[in-house]
VOFI-48509 format. One record per residue (C-alpha): chain; residue number from 1; x, y, z. Coordinates in pm, 1 decimal. Each point is the difference from the previous one (the first is absolute). Example, Ala and Ser with C-alpha at 12.3 -4.5 7.8 and 13.67 -1.06 7.14 Angstrom:
REM residues 2
+--------+-----+----------+----------+----------+
: chaine : num :        u :        v :        w :
+--------+-----+----------+----------+----------+
:      A :   1 :   1230.0 :   -450.0 :    780.0 :
:      A :   2 :    137.0 :    344.0 :    -66.0 :
+--------+-----+----------+----------+----------+
***
This chain:
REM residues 172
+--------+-----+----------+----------+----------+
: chaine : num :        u :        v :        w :
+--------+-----+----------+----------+----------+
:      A :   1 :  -2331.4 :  -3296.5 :  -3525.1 :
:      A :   2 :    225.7 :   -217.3 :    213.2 :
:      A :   3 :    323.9 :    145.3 :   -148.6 :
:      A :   4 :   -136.0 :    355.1 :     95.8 :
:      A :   5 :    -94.0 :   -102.2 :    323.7 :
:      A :   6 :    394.0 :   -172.3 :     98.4 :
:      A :   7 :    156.0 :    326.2 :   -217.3 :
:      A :   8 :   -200.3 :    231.1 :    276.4 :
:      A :   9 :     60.3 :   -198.1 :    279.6 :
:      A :  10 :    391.4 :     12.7 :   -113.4 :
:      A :  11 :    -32.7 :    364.6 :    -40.8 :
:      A :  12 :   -163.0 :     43.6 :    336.0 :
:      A :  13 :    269.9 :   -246.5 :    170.6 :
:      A :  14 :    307.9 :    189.4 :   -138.8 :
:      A :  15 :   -145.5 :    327.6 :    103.1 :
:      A :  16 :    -17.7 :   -186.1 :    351.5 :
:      A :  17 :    356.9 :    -98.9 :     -2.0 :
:      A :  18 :    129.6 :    308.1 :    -96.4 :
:      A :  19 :   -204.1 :    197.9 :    212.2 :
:      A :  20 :    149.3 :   -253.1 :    333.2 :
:      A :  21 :    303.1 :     84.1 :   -155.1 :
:      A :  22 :    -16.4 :    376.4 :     38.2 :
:      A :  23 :   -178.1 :    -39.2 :    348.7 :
:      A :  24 :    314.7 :   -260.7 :    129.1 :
:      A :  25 :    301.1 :    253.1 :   -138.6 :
:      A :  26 :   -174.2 :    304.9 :    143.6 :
:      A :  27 :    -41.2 :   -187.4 :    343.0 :
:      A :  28 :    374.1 :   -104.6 :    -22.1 :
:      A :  29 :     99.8 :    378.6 :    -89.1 :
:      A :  30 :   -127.0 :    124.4 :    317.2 :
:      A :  31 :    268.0 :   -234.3 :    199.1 :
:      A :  32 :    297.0 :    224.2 :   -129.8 :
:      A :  33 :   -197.0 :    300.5 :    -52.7 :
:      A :  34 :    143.6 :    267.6 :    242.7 :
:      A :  35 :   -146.8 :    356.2 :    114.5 :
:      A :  36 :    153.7 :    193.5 :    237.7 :
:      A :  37 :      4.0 :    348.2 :    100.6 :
:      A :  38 :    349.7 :    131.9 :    -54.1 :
:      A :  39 :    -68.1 :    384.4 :     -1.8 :
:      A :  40 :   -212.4 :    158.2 :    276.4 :
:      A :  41 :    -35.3 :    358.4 :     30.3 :
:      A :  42 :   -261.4 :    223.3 :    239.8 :
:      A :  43 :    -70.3 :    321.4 :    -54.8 :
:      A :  44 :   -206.4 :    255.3 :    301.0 :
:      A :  45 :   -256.3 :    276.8 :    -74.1 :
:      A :  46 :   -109.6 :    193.0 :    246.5 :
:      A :  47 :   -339.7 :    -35.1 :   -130.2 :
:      A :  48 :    -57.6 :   -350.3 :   -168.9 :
:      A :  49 :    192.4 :   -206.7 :    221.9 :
:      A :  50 :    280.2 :   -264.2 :    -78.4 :
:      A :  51 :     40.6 :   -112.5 :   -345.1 :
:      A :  52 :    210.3 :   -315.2 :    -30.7 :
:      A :  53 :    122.6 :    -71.1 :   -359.4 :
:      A :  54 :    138.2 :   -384.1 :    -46.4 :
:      A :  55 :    142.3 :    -94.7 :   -327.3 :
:      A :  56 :    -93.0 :   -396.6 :    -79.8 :
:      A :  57 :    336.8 :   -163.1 :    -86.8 :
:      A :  58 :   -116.2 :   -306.7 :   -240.7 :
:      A :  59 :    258.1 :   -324.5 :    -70.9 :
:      A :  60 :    -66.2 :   -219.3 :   -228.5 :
:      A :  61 :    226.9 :   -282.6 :    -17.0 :
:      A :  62 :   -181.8 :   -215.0 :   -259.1 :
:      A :  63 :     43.1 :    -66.1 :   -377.6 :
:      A :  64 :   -382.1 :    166.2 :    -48.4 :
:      A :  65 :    -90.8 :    355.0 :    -90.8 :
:      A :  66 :   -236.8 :    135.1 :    247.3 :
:      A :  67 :   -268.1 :    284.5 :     -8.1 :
:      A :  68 :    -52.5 :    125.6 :    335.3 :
:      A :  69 :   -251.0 :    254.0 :     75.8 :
:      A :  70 :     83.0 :    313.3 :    220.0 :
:      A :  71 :    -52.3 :   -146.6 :    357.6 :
:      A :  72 :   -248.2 :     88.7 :    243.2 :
:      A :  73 :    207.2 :     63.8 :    338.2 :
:      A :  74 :   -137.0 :    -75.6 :    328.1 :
:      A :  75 :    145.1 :    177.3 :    311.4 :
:      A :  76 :      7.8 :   -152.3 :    364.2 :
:      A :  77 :     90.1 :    107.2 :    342.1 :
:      A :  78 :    115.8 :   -276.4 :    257.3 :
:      A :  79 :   -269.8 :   -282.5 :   -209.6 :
:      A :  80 :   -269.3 :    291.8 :    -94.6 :
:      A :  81 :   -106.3 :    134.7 :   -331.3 :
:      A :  82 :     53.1 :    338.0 :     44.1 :
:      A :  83 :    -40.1 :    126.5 :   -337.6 :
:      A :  84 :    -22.3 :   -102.4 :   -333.6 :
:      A :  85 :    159.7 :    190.6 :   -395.6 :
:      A :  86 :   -251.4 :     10.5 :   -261.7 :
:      A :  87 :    -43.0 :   -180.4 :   -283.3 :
:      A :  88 :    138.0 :     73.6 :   -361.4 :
:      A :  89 :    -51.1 :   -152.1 :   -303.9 :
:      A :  90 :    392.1 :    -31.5 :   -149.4 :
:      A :  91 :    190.3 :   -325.0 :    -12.2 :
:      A :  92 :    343.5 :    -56.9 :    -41.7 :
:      A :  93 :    206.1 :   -226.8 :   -241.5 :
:      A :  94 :    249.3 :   -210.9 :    168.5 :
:      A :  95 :    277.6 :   -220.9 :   -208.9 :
:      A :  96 :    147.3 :   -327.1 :    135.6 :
:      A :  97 :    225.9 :     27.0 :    201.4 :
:      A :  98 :    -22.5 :    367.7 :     98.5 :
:      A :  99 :    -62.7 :    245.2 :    261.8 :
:      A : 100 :   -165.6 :    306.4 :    -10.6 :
:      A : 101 :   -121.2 :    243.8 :    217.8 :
:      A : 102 :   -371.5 :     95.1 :    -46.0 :
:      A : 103 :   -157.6 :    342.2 :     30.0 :
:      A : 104 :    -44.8 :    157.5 :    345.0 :
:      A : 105 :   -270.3 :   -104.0 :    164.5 :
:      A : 106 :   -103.4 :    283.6 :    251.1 :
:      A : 107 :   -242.9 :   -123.4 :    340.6 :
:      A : 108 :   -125.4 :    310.0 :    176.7 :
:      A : 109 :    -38.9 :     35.2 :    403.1 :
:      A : 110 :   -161.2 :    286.9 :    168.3 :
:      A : 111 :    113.4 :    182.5 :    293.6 :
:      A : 112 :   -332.4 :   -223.2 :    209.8 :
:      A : 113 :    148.3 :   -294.1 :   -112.4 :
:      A : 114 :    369.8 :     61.8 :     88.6 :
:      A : 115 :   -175.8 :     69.9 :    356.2 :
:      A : 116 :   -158.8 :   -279.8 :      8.7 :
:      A : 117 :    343.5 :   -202.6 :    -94.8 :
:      A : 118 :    208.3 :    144.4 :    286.0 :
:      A : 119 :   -253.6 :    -22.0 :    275.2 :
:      A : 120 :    -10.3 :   -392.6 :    -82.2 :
:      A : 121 :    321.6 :    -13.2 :     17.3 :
:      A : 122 :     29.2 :    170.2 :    307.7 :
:      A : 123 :    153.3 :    333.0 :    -96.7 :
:      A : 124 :   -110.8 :    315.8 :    199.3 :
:      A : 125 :   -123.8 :    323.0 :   -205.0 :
:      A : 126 :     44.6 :    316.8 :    154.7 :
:      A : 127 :   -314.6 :    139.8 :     92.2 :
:      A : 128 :    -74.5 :    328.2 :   -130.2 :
:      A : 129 :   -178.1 :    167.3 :   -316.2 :
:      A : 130 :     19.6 :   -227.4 :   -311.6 :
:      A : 131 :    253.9 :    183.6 :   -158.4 :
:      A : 132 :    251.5 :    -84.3 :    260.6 :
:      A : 133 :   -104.4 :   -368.8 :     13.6 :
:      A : 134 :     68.5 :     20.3 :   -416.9 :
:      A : 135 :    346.4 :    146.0 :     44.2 :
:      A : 136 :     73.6 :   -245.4 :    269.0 :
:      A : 137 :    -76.1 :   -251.4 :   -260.7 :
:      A : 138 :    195.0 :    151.7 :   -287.1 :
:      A : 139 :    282.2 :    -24.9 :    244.4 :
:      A : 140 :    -45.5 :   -366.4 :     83.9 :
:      A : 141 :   -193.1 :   -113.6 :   -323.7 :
:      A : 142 :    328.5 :   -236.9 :    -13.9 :
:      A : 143 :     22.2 :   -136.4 :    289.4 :
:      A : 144 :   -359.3 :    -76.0 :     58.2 :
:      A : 145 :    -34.8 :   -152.2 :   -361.7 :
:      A : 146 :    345.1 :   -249.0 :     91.5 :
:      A : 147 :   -175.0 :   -131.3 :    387.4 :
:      A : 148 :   -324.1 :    -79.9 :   -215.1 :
:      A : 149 :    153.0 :   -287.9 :   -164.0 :
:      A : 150 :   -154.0 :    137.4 :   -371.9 :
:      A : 151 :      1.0 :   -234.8 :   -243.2 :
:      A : 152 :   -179.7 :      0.5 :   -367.1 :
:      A : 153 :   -221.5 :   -304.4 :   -169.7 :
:      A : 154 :     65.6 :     27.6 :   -397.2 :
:      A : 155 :   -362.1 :   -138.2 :   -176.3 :
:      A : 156 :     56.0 :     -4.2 :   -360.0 :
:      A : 157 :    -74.7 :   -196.6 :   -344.8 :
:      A : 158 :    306.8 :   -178.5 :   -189.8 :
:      A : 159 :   -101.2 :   -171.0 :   -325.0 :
:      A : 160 :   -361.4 :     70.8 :    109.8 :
:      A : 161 :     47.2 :   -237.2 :    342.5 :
:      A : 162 :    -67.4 :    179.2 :    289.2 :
:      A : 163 :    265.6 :     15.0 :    216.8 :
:      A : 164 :     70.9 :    137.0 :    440.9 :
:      A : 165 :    315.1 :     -7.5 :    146.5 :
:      A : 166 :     88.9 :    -66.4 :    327.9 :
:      A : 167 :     41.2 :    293.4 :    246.1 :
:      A : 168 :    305.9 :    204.6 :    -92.3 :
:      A : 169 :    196.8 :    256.0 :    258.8 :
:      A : 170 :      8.1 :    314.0 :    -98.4 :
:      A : 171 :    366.9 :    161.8 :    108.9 :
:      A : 172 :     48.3 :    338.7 :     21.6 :
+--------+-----+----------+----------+----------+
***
């Protein structure tokens, strides 16, 4: 009975060890992990809005493969979410030392919330019928977008640890 007792108890510490092991390199990955966004592209509709597409750029200077899942982008004006991607359910395999870009993640902003952007950042709207305020807005979607200091937060999973990254500019 003993001898079963010290063989589970071995069994149980290994799993322990190895388990710390895991935790402590996927801990140490996410110093040298790296996620920008090196491709930013916005498209206008007269109807839905601003679309901005970002595609994730992901480095991975370490000896590990990583699986990365398709991230979840966050979009903020001047420090404020402002709008969010959705979710999918893809990941993404990553070799050591490698880059790769990811699929395009797309964030959506409507017309209200492009208002809403330039008024806090002190940009006058023509008044007039909406249709004139949206075509003033097509034809300053740029500059607007560059004075509100836009910047993404990446949230994704990499070996199953969940991982944020700082606040990144977004150039366009």
């Amino acid at each position: 009975m003993k001898n079963i007792l010290k063989i589970g108890l071995t069994l149980i510490g290994g799993l322990i060890v190895y388990k710390g092991i895991q935790l402590f390199n996927s801990f140490t990955l996410f110093e040298d992990l790296s996620i920008s966004a090196e491709k930013v592209n916005i498209k206008t509709s007269l109807s839905d809005g601003i679309t901005v597409m970002v595609t994730p750029s992901v480095k991975n200077p370490t000896k590990h493969t990583l699986t990365i899942t398709q991230p979840f982008v966050k979009l903020f004006s001047n420090g404020t979410e402002v709008s969010t991607s959705n979710i999918q359910n893809k990941t993404h395999i990553l070799k050591p030392l490698q880059q790769s870009f990811l699929d395009s993640v797309t964030i959506k902003l409507s017309w209200e919330q492009v208002i809403q952007i330039a008024e806090k950042i002190k940009i006058t709207i023509p008044k007039g019928t909406v249709s004139t305020k949206i075509l003033y807005l097509i034809a300053h979607t740029k500059d607007i977008l560059n004075q509100s200091k836009l910047t993404i937060q990446v949230i994704t999973y990499a070996n199953n640890v969940y991982y944020k990254s700082d606040h990144i500019e977004v150039k366009l």
